[in-house]
PDB file as gemmi writes it, atoms N, CA and C in Angstrom:
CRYST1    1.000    1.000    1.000  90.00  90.00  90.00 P 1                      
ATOM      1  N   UNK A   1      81.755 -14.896  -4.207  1.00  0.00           N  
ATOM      2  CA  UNK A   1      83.033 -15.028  -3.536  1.00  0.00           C  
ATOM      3  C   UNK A   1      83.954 -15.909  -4.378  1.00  0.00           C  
ATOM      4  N   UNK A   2      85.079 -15.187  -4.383  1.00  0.00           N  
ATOM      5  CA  UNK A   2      85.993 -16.329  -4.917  1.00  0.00           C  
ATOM      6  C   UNK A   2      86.832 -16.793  -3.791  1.00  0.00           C  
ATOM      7  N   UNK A   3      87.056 -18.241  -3.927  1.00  0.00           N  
ATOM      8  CA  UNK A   3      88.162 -18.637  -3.088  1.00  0.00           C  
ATOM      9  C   UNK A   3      89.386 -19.342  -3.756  1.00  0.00           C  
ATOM     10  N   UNK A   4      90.492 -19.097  -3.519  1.00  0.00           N  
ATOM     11  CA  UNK A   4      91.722 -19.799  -3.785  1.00  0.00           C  
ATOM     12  C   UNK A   4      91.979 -21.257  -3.424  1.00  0.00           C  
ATOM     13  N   UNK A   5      92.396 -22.111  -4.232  1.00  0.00           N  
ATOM     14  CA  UNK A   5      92.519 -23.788  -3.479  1.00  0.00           C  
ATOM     15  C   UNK A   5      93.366 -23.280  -1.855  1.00  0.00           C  
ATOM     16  N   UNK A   6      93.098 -23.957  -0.708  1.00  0.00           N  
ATOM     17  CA  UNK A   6      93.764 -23.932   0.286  1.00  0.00           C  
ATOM     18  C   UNK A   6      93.484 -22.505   0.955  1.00  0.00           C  
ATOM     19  N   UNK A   7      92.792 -21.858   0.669  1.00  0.00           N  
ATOM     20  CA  UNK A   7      92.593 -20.826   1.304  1.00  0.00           C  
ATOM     21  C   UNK A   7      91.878 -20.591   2.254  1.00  0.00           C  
ATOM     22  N   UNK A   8      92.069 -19.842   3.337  1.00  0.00           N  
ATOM     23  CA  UNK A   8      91.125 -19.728   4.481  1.00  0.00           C  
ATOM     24  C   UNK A   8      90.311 -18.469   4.580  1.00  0.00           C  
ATOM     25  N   UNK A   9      90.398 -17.451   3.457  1.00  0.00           N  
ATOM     26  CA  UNK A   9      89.068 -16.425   3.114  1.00  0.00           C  
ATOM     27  C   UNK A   9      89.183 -16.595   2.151  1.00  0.00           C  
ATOM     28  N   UNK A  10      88.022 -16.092   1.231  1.00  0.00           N  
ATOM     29  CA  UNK A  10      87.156 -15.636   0.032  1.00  0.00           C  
ATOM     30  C   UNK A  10      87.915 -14.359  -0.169  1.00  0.00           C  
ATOM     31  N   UNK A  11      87.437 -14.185  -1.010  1.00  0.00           N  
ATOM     32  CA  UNK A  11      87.502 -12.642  -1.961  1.00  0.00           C  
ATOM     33  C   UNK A  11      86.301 -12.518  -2.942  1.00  0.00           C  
ATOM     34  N   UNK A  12      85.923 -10.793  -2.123  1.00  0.00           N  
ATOM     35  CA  UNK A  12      84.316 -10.651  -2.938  1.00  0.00           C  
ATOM     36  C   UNK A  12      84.576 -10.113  -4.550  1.00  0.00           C  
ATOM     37  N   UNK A  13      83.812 -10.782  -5.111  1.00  0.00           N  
ATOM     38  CA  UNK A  13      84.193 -10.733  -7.058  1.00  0.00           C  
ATOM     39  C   UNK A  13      82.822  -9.932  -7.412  1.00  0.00           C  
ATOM     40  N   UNK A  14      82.029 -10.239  -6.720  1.00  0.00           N  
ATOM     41  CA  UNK A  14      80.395  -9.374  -6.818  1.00  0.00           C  
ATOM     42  C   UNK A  14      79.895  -9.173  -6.323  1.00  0.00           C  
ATOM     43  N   UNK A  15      79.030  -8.046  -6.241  1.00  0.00           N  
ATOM     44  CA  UNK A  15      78.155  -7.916  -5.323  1.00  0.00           C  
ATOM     45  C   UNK A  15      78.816  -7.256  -4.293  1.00  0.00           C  
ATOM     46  N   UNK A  16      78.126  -7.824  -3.328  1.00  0.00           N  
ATOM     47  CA  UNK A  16      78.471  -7.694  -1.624  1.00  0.00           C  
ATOM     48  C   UNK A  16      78.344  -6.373  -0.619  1.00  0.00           C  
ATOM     49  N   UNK A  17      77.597  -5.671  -1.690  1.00  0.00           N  
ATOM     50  CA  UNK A  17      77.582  -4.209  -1.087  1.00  0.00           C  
ATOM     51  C   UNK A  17      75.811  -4.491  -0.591  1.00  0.00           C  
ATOM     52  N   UNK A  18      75.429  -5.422  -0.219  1.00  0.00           N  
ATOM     53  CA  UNK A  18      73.924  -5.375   0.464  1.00  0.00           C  
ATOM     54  C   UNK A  18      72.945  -5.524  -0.834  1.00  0.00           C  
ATOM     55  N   UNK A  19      71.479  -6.211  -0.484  1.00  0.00           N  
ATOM     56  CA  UNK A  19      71.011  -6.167  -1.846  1.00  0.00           C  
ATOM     57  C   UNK A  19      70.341  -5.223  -2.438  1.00  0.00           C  
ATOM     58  N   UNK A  20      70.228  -5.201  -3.862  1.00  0.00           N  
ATOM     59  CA  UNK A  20      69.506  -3.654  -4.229  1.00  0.00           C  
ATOM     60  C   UNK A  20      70.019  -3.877  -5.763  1.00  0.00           C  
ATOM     61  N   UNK A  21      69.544  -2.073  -6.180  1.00  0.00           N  
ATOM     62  CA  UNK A  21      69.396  -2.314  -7.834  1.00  0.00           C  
ATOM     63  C   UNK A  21      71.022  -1.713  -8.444  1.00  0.00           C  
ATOM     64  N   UNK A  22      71.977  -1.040  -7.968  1.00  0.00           N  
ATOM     65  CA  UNK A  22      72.937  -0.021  -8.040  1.00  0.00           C  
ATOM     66  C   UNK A  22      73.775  -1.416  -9.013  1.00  0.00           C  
ATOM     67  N   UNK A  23      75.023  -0.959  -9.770  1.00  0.00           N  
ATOM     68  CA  UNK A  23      75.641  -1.558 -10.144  1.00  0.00           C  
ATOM     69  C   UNK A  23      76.490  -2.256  -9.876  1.00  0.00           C  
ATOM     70  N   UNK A  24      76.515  -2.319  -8.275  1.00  0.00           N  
ATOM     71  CA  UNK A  24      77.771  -2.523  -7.242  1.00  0.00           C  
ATOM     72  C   UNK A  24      76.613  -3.667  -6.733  1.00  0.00           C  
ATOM     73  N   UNK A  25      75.518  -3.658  -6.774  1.00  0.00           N  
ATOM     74  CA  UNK A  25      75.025  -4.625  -5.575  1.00  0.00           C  
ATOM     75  C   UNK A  25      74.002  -5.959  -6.810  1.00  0.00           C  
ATOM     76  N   UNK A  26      73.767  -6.537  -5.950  1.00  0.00           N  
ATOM     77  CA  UNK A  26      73.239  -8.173  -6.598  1.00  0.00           C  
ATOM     78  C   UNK A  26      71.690  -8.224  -5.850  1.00  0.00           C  
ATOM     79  N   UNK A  27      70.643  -9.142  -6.654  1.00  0.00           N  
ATOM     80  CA  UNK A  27      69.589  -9.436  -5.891  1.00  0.00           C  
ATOM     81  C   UNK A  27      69.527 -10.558  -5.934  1.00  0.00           C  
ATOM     82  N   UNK A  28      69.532 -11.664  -4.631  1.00  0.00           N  
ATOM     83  CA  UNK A  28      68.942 -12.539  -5.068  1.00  0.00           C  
ATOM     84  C   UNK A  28      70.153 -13.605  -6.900  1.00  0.00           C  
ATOM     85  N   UNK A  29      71.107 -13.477  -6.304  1.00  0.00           N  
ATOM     86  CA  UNK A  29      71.697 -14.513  -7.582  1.00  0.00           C  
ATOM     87  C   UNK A  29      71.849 -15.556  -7.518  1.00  0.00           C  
ATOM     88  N   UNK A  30      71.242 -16.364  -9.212  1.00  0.00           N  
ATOM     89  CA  UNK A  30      71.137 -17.696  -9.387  1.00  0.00           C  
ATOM     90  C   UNK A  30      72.175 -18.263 -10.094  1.00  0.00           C  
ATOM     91  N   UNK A  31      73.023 -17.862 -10.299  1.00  0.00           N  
ATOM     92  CA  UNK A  31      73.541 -18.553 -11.848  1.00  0.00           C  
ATOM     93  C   UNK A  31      74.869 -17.501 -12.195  1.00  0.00           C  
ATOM     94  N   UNK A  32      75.981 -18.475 -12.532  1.00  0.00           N  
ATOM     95  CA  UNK A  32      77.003 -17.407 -13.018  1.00  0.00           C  
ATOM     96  C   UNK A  32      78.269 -18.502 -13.977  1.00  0.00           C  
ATOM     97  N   UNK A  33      78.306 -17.850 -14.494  1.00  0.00           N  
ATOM     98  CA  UNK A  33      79.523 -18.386 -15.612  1.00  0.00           C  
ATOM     99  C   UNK A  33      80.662 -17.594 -15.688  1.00  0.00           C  
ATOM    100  N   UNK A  34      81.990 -18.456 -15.395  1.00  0.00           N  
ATOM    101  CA  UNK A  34      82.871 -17.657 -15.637  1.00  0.00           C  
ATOM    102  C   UNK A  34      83.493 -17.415 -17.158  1.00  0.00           C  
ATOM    103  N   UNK A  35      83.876 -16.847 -17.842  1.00  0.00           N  
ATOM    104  CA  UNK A  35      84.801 -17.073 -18.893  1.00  0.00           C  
ATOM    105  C   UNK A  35      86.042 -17.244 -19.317  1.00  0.00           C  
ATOM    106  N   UNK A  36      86.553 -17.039 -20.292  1.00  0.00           N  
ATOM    107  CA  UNK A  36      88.454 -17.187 -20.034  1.00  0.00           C  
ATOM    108  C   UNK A  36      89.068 -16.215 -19.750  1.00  0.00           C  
ATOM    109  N   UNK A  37      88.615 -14.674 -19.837  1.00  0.00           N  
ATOM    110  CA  UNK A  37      89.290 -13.448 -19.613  1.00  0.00           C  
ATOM    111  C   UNK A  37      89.083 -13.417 -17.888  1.00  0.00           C  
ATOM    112  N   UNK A  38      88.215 -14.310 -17.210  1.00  0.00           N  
ATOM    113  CA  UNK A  38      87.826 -14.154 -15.530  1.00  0.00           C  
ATOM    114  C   UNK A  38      86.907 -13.200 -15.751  1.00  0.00           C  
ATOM    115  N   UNK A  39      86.049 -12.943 -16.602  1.00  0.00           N  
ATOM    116  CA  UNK A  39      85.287 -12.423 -16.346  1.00  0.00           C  
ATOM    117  C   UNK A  39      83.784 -12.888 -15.957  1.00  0.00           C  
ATOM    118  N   UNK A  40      83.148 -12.329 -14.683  1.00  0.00           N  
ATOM    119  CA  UNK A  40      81.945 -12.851 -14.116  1.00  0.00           C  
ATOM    120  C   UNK A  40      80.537 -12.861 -14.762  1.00  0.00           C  
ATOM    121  N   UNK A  41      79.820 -13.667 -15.045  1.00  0.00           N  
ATOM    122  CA  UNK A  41      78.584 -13.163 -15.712  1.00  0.00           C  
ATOM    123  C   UNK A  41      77.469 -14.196 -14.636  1.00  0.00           C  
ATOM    124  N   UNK A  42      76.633 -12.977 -14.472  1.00  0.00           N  
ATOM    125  CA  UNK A  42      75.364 -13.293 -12.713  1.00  0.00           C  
ATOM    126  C   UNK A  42      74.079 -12.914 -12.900  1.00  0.00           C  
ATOM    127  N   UNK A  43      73.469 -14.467 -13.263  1.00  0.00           N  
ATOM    128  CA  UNK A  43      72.086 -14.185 -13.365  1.00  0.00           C  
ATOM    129  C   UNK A  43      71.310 -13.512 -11.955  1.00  0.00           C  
ATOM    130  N   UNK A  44      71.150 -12.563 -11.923  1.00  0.00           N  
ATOM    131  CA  UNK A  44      71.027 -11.718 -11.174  1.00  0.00           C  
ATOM    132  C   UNK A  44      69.421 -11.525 -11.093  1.00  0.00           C  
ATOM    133  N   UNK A  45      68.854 -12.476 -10.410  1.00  0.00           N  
ATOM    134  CA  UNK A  45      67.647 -12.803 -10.090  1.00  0.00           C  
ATOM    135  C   UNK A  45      66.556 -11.801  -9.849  1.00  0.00           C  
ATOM    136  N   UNK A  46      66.526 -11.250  -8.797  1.00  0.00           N  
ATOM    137  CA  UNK A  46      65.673 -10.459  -8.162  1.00  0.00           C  
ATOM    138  C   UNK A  46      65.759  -9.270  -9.060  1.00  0.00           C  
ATOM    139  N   UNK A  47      66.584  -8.636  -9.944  1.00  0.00           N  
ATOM    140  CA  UNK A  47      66.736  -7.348 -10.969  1.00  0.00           C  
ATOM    141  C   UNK A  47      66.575  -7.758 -12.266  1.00  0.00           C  
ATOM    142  N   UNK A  48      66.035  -9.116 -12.330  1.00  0.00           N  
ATOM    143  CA  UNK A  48      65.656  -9.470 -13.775  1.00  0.00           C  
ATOM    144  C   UNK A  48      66.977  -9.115 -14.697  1.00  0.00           C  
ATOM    145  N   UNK A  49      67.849  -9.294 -14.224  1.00  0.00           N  
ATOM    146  CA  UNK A  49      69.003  -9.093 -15.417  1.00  0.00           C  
ATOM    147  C   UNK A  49      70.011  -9.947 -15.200  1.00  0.00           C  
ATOM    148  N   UNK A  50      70.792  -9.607 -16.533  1.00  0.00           N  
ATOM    149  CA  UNK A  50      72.520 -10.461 -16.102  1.00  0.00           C  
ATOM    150  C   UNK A  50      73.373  -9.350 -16.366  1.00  0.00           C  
ATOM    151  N   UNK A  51      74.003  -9.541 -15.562  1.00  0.00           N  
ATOM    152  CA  UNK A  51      75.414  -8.687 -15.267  1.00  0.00           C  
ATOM    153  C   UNK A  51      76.634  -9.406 -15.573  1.00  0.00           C  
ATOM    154  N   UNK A  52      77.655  -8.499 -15.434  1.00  0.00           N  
ATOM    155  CA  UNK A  52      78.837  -8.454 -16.190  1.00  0.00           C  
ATOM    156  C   UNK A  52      80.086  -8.270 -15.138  1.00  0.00           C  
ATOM    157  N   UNK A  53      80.880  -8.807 -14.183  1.00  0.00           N  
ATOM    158  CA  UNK A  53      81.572  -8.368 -13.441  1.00  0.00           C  
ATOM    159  C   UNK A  53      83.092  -8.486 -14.113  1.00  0.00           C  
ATOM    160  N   UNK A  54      84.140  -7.419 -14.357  1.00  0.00           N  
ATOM    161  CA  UNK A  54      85.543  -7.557 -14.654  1.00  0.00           C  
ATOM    162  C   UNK A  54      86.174  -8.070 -13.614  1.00  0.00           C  
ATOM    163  N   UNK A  55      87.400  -8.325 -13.436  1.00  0.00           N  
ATOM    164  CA  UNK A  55      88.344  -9.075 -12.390  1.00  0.00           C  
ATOM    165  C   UNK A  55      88.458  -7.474 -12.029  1.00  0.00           C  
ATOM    166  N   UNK A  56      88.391  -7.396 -10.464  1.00  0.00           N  
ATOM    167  CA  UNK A  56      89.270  -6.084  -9.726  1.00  0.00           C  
ATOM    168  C   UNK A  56      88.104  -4.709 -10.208  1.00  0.00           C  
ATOM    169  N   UNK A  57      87.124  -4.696 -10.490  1.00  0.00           N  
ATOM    170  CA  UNK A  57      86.244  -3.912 -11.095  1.00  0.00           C  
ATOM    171  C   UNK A  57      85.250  -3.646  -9.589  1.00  0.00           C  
ATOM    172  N   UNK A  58      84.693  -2.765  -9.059  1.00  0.00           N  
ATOM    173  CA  UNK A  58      83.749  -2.658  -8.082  1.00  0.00           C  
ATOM    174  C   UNK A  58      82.220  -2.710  -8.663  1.00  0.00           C  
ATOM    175  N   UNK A  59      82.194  -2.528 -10.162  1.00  0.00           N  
ATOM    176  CA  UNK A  59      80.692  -2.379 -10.624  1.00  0.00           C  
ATOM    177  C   UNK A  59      80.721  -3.507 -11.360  1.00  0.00           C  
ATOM    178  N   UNK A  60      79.527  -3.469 -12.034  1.00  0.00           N  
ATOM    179  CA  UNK A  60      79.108  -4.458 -12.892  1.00  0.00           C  
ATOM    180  C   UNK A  60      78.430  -3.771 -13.697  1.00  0.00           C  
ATOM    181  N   UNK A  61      78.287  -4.250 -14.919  1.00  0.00           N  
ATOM    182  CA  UNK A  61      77.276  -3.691 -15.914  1.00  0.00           C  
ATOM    183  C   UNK A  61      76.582  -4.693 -16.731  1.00  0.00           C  
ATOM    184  N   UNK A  62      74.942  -4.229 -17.186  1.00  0.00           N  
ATOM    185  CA  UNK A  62      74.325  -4.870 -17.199  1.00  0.00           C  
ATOM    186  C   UNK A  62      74.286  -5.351 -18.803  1.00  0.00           C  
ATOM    187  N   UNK A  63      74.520  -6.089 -18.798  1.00  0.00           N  
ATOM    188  CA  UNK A  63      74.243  -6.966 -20.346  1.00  0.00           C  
ATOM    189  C   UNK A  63      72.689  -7.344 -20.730  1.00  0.00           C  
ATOM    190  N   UNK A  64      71.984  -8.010 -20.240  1.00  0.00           N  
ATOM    191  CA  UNK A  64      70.905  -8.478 -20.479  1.00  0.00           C  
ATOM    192  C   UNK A  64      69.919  -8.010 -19.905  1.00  0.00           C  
ATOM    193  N   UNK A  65      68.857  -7.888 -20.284  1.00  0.00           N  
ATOM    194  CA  UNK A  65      67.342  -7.191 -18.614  1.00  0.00           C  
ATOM    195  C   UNK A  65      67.892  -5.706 -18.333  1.00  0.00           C  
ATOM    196  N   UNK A  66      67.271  -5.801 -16.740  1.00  0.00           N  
ATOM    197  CA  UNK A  66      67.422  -4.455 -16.066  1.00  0.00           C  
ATOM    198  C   UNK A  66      66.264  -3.397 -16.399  1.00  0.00           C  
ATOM    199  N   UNK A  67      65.328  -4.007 -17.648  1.00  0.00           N  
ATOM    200  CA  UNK A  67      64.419  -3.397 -18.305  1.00  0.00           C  
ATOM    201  C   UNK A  67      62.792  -3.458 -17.672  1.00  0.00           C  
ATOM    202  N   UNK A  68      63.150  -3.847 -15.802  1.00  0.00           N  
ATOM    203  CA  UNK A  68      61.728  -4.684 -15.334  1.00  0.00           C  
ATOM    204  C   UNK A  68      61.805  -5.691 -15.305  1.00  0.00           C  
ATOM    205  N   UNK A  69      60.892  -7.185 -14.811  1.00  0.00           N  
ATOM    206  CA  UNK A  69      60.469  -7.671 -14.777  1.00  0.00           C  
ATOM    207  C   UNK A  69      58.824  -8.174 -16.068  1.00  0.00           C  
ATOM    208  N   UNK A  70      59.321  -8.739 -16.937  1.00  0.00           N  
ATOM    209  CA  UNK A  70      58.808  -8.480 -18.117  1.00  0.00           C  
ATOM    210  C   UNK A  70      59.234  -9.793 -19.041  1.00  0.00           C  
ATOM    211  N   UNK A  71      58.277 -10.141 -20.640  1.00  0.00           N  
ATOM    212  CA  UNK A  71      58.512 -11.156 -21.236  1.00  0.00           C  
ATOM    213  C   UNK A  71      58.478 -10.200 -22.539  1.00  0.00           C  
ATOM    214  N   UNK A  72      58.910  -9.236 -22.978  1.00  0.00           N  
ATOM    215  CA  UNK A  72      59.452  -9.046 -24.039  1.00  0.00           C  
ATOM    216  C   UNK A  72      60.601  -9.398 -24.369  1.00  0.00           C  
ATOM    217  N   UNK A  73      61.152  -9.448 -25.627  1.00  0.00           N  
ATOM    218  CA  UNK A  73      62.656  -9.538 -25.990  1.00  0.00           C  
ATOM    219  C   UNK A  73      64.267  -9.331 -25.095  1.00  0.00           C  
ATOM    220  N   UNK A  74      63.603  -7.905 -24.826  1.00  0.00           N  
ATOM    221  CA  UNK A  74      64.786  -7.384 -23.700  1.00  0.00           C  
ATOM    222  C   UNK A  74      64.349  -6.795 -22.012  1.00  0.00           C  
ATOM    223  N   UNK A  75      63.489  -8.250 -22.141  1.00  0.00           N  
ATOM    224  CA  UNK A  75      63.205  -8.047 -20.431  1.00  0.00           C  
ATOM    225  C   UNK A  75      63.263  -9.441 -20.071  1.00  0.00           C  
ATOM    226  N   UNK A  76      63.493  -9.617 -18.656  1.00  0.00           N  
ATOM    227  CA  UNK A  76      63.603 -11.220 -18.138  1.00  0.00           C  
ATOM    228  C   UNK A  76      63.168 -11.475 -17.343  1.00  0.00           C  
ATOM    229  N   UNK A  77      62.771 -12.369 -16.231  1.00  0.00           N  
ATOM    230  CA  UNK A  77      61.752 -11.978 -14.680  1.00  0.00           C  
ATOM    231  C   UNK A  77      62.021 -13.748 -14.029  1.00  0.00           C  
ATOM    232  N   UNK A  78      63.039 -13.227 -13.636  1.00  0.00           N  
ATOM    233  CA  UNK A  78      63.906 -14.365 -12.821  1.00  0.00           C  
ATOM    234  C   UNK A  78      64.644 -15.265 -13.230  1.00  0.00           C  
ATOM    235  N   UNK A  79      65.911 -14.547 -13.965  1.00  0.00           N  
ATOM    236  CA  UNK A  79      66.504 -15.360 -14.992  1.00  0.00           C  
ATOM    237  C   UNK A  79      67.211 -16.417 -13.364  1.00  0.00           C  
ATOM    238  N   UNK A  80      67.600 -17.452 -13.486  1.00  0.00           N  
ATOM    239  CA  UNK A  80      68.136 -18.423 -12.817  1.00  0.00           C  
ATOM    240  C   UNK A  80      69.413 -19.452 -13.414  1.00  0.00           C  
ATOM    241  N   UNK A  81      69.682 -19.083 -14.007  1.00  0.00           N  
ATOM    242  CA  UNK A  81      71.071 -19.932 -14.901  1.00  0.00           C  
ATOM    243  C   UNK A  81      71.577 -19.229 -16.191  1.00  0.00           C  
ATOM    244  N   UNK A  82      72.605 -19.567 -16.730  1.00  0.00           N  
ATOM    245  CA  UNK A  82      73.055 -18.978 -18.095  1.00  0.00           C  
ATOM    246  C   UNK A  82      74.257 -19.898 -18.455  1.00  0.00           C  
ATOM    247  N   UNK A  83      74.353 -19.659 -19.768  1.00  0.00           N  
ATOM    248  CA  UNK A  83      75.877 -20.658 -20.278  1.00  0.00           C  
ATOM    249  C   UNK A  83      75.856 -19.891 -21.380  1.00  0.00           C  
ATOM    250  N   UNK A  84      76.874 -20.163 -22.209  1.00  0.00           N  
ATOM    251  CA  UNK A  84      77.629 -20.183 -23.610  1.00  0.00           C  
ATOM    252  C   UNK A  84      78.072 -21.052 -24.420  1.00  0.00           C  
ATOM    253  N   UNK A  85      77.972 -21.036 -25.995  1.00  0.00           N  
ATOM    254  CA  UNK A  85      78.095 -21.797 -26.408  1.00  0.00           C  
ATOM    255  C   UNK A  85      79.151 -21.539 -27.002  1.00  0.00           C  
ATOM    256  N   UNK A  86      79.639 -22.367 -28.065  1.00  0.00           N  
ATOM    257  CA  UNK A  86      81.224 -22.314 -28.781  1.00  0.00           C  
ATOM    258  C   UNK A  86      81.316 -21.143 -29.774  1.00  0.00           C  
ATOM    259  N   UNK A  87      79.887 -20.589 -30.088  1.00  0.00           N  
ATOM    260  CA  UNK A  87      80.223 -19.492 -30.832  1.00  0.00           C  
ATOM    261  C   UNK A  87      80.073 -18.178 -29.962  1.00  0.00           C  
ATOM    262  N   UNK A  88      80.090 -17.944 -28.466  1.00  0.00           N  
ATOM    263  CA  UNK A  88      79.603 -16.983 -27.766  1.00  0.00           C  
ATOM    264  C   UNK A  88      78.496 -16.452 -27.643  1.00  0.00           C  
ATOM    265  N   UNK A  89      77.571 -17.398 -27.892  1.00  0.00           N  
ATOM    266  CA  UNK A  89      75.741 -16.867 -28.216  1.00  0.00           C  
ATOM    267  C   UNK A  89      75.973 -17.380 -25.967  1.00  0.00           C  
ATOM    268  N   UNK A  90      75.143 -16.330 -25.491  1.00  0.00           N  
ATOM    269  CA  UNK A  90      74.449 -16.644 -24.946  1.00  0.00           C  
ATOM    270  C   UNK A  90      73.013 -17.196 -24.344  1.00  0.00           C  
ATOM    271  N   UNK A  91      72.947 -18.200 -23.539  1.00  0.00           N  
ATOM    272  CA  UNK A  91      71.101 -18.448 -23.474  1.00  0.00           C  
ATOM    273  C   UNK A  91      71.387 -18.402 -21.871  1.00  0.00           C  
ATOM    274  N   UNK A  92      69.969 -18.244 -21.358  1.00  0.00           N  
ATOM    275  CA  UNK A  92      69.206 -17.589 -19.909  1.00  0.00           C  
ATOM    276  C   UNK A  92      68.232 -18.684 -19.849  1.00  0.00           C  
ATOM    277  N   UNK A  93      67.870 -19.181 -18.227  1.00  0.00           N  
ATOM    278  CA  UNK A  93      66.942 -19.627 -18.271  1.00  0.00           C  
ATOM    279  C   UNK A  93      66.053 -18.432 -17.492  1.00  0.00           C  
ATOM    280  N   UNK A  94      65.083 -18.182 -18.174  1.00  0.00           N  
ATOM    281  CA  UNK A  94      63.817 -16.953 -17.874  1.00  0.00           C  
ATOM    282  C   UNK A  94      63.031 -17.650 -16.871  1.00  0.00           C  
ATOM    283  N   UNK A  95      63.055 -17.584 -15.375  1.00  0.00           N  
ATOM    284  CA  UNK A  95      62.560 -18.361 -14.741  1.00  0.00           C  
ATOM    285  C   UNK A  95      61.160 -18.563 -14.872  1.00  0.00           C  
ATOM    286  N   UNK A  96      60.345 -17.736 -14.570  1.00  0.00           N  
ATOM    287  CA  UNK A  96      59.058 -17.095 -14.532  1.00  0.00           C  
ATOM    288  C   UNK A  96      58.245 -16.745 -16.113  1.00  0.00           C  
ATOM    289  N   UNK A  97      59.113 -16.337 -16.473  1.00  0.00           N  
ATOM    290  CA  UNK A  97      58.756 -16.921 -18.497  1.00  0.00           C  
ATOM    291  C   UNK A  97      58.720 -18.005 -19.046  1.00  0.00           C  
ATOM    292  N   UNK A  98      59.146 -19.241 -17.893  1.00  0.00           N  
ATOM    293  CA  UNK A  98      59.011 -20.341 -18.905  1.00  0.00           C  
ATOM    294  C   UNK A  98      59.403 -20.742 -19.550  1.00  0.00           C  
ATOM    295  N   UNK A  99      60.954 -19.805 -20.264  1.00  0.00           N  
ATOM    296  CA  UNK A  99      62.134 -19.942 -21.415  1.00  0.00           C  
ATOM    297  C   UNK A  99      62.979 -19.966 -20.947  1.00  0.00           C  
ATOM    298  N   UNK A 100      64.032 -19.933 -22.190  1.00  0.00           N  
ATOM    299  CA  UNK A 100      65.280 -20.054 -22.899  1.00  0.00           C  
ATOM    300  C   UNK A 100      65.758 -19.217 -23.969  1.00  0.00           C  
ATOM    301  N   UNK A 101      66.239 -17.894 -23.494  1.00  0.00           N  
ATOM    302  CA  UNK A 101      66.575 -16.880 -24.520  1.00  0.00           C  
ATOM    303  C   UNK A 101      67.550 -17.223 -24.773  1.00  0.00           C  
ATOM    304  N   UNK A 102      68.045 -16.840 -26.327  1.00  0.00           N  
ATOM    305  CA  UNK A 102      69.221 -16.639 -26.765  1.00  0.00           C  
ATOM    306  C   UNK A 102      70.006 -15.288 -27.115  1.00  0.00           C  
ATOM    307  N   UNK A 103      71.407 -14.858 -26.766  1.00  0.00           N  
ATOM    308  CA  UNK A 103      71.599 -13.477 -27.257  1.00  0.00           C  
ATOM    309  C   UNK A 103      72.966 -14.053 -27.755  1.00  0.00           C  
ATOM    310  N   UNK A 104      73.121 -12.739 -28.869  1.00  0.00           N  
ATOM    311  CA  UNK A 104      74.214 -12.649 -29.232  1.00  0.00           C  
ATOM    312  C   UNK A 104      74.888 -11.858 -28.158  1.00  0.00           C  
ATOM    313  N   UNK A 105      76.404 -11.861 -27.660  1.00  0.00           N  
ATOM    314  CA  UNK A 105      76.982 -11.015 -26.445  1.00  0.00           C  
ATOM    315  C   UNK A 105      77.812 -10.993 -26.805  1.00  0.00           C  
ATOM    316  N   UNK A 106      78.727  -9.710 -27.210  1.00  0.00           N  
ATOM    317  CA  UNK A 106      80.222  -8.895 -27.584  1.00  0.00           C  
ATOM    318  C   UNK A 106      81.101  -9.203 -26.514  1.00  0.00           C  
ATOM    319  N   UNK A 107      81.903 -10.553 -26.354  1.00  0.00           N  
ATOM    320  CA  UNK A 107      82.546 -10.375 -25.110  1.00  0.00           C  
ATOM    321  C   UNK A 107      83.621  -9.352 -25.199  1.00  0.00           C  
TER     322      UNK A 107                                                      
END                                                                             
């Protein structure tokens, strides 16, 4: 949800269509970073991935995971946080893996 200073509703930015795997819906989210374009990025817990939400967009698309629940390279299994650094590398905390991935991400 986003809310406006002084505002008395939200506005849904993700998700919110019930939980599940579709590109419209969220499981279970831990973690989200905004960036400077407003764009949403949602460690998206329960689908082992991170997603990608645009401003005014109904879907999301998946950047990271989505590949299972898994500790290979491009699988994650309860990511719970994420940030960026000054060169746009992203890192995940892999809940259930025990890590700290790093990706390169094309914003």
């Amino acid at each position: 949800m986003k809310w406006r200073k002084d505002a008395k509703e939200g506005a849904v930015v993700a998700g919110g269509n019930g939980q599940g795997r579709n590109l419209n819906q969220l499981s279970n989210p831990q973690g989200l970073f905004v960036d400077d374009l407003g764009q949403i990025y949602v460690a998206d817990s329960g689908n082992h991935r991170i997603m990608r939400w645009c401003e005014g967009k109904e879907e999301g698309e998946i950047i990271v995971g989505g590949n299972g629940p898994g500790n290979q390279s491009n699988q994650l299994n309860c990511p719970c946080g994420l940030c960026f650094d000054d060169e746009e590398n992203l890192y995940v905390a892999d809940f259930n893996n025990h890590r700290i991935q790093k990706f390169e991400i094309l914003l």
